[in-house]
C-alpha positions as a printed Julia matrix, in Angstrom:
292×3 Matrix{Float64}:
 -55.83   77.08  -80.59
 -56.02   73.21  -80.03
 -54.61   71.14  -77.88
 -55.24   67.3   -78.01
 -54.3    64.47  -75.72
 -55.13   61.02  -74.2
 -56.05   59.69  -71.4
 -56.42   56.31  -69.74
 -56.6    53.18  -71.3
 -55.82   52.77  -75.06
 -57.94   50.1   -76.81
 -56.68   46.24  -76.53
 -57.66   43.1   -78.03
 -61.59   42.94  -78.16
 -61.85   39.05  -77.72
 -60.28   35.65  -77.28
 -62.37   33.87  -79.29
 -62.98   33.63  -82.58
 -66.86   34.2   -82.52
 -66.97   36.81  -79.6
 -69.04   40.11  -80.4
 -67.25   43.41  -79.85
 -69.91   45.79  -77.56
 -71.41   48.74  -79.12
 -69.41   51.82  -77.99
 -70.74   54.02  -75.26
 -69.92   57.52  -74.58
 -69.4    58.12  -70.52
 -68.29   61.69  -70.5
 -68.31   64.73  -73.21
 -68.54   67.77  -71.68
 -66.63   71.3   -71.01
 -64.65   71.04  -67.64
 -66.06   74.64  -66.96
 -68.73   76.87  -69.15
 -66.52   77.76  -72.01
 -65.77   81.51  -72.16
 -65.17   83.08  -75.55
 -61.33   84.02  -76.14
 -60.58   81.57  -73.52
 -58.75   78.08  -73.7
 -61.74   75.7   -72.57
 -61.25   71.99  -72.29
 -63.49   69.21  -73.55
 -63.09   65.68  -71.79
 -64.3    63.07  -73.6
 -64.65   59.51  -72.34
 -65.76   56.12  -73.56
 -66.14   52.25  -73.13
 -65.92   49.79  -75.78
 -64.68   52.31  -78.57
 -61.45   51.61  -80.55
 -61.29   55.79  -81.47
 -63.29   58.72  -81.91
 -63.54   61.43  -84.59
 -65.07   64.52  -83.46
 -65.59   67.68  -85.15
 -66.16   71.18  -83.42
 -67.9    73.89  -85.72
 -68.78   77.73  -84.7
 -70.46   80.24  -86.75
 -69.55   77.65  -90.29
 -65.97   77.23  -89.34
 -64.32   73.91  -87.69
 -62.63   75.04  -84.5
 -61.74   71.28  -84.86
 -61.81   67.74  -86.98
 -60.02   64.89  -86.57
 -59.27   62.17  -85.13
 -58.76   61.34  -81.07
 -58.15   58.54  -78.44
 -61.28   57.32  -77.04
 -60.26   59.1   -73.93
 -58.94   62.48  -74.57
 -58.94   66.35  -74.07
 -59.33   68.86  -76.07
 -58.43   72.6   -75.51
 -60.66   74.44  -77.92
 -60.83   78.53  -77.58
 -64.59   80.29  -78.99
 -64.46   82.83  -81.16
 -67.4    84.56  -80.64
 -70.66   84.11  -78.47
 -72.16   81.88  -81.42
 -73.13   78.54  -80.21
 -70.63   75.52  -80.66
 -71.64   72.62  -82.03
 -70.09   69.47  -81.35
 -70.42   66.2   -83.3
 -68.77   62.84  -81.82
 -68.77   59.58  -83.58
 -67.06   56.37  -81.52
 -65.68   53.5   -84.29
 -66.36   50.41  -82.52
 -63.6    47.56  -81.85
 -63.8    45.38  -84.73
 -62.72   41.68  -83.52
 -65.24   39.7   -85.68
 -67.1    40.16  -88.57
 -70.22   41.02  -86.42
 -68.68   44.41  -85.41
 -71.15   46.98  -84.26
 -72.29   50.6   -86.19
 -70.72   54.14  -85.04
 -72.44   55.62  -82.58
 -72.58   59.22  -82.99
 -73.48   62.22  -80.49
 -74.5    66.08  -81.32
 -74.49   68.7   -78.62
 -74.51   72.55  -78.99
 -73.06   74.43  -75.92
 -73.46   78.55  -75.7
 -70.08   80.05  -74.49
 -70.15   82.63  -72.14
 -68.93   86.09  -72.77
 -67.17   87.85  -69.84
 -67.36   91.72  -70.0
 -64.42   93.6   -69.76
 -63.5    94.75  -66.02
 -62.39   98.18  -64.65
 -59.18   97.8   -62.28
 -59.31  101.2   -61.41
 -61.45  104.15  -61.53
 -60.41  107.39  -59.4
 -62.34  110.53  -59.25
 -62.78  113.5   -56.57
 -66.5   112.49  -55.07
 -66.49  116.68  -54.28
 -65.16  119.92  -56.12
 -65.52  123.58  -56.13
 -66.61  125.66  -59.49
 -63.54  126.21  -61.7
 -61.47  123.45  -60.16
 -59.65  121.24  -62.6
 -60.37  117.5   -61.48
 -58.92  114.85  -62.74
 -60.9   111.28  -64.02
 -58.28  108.52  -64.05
 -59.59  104.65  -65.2
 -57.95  101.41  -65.84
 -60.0    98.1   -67.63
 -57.46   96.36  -69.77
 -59.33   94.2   -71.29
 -61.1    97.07  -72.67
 -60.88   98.21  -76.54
 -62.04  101.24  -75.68
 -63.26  103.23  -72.97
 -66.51  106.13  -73.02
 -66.8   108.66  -70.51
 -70.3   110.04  -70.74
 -70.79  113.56  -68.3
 -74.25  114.28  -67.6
 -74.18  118.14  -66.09
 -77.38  119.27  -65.77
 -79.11  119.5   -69.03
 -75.61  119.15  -70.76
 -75.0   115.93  -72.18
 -70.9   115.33  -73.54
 -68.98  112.11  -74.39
 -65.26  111.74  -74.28
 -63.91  108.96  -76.4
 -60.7   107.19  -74.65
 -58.58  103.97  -75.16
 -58.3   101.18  -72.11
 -56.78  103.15  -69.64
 -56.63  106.95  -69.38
 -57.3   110.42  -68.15
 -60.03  113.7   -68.56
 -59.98  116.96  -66.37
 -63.2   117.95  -65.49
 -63.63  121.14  -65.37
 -66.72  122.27  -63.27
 -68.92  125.39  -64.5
 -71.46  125.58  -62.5
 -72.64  123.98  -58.67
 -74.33  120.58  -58.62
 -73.8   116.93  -59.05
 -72.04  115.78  -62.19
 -73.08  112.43  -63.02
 -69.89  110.59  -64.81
 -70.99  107.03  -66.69
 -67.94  105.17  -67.99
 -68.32  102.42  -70.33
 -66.36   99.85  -71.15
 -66.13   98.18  -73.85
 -65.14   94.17  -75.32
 -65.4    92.48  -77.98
 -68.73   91.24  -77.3
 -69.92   92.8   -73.94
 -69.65   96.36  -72.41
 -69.1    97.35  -68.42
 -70.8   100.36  -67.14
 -69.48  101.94  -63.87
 -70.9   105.4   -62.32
 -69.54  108.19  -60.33
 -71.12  111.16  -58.9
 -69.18  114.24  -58.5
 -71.01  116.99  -56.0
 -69.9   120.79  -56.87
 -69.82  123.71  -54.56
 -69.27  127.24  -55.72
 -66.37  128.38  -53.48
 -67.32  130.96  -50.63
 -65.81  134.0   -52.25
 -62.52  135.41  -49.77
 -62.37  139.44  -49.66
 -59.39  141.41  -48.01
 -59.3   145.26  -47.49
 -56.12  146.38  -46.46
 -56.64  149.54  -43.3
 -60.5   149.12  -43.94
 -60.92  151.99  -41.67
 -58.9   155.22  -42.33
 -59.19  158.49  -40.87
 -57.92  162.27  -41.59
 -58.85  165.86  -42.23
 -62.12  166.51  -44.23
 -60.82  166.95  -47.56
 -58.03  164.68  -47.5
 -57.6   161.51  -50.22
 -57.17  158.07  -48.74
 -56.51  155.06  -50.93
 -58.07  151.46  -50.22
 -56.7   148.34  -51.74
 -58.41  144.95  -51.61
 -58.15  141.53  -53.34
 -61.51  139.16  -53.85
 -60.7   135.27  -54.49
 -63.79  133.15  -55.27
 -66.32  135.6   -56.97
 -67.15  136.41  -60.62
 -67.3   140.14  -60.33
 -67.27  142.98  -57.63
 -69.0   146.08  -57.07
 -68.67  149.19  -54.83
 -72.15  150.52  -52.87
 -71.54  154.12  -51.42
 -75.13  154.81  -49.45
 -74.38  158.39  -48.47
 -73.62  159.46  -52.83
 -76.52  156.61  -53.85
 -74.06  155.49  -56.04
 -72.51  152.28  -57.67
 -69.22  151.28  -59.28
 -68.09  148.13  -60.84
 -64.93  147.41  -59.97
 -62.19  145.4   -60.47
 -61.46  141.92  -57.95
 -57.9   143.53  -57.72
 -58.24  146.77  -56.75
 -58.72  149.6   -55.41
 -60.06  153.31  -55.2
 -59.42  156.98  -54.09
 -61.64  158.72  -51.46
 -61.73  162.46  -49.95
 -62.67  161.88  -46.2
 -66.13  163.91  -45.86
 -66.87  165.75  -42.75
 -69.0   163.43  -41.79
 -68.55  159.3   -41.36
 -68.8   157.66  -44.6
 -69.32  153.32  -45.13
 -68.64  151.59  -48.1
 -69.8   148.27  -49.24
 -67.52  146.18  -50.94
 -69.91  142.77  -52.52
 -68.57  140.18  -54.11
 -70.69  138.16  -56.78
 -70.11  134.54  -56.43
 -69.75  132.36  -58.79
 -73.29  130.99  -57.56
 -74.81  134.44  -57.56
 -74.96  135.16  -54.42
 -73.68  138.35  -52.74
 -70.54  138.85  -49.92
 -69.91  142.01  -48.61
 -67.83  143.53  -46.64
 -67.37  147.29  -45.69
 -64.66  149.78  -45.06
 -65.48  153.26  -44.23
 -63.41  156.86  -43.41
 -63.66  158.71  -40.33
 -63.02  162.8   -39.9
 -60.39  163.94  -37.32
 -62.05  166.76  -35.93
 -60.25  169.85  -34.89
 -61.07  171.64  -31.54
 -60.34  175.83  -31.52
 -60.16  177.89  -28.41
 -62.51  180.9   -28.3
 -59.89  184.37  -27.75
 -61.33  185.67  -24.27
């Protein structure tokens, strides 16, 4: 894209004499009002004294962003095409009022445009989680063609490919930080931003329903319980020296002994670690009176 217009005075009669000598040309301004950015409309001011016109040619990477003609005074919107220099060649055509007219003067400059990374409007992720929670990684950076979400999770390494703006669930396996690095990335330039997510493995939650029960020696009593939070379960009975895997729904059968009998009921979390808690029976005992 080019735009192209003039400014200030337009060139008028050199002399009023027949013998007066036209000045050489001189080039006051040609410069970028601001660093030119690439895929940007930048504008070129050019300004001279003494010149009837200008021709000025703008080349990057072999092609002509622009040749032709302008006013001595104009500006020029040019937009780079990539971070390749520009190169900019000016010639001023003098005022010719006498046969002693003065040469072209002609300027050369090369100006490096700037490339502006792409820029992330919005990036939301939980800063904490708990093992097995599904947590969700939301960005935004429009100007963007794409978008890389590299997880770093321990020794596991994993990219997830994504467009401009988008969402992952992260789904945590194990406790420890989760580095996130998303990267995005423009034409010519790439924007990394980081997050750190900080996992907990959940404190496992165990409820025994009537965790004490009593009756007769020889009766069956039933305990139910429910475990939240854990990987597995398992059922310690010290008196038998005995172990049962069991089930984190669940429950189990018992014959109350004549005697006081604990269970332990441990949990596994999802850590490792161990959470118990106990339930136990108790005998009724029955009195007699002795016949006199």
């Amino acid at each position: 894209m080019v735009n192209v217009s003039g400014t200030g005075w337009m060139p008028q009669e050199a002399g009023r004499s027949l013998f007066f000598k036209s000045a050489r040309p001189r080039l006051l301004l040609c410069a970028f009002a601001e660093q030119p950015v690439v895929g940007v409309l930048n504008t070129l001011e050019v300004k001279t004294r003494h010149a009837a016109g200008a021709c000025l040619r703008i080349r990057q990477d072999g092609e002509d962003l622009f040749d032709g003609d302008i006013p001595p005074n104009a500006e020029i919107g040019i937009v780079p095409l990539t971070p390749a220099d520009i190169v900019v060649s000016l010639t001023l055509e003098p005022r010719r009022a006498s046969m002693a007219a003065p040469a072209r003067v002609v300027h050369n400059f090369r100006v490096r445009p700037q490339v502006v990374a792409p820029v992330f409007s919005k990036i939301d992720v939980a800063r904490q989680g708990f093992v097995g929670d599904s947590l969700p990684v939301v960005w935004e950076a429009q100007a963007a063609t794409s978008v890389t979400l590299q997880i770093e999770d321990g020794d596991e390494r994993a990219d997830h490919a994504g467009t401009s703006t988008g969402v992952f669930m992260l789904r945590p396996t194990r406790p420890g930080p989760i580095l996130l690095r998303l990267v995005a990335q423009g034409p010519f330039a790439a924007t990394v931003q980081t997050r750190t997510v900080h996992v907990a493995a959940p404190v496992p939650r165990i409820e025994i329903e009537r965790p004490v029960q009593c009756g007769n020696p020889g009766t069956a009593v039933t305990f139910h319980w429910r475990i939240r939070g854990a990987r597995e379960a398992i059922i310690e009975a010290p008196m038998r020296g005995e172990t049962y895997g069991v089930a984190l729904d669940g429950g189990m059968v018992v014959d109350i002994e004549p005697t006081e009998e604990e269970f332990h009921l441990v949990a596994i979390g999802l850590d490792g670690r161990r959470h118990t808690e106990r339930f136990s029976t108790i005998p009724r005992m029955i009195g007699s009176l002795d016949e006199p």
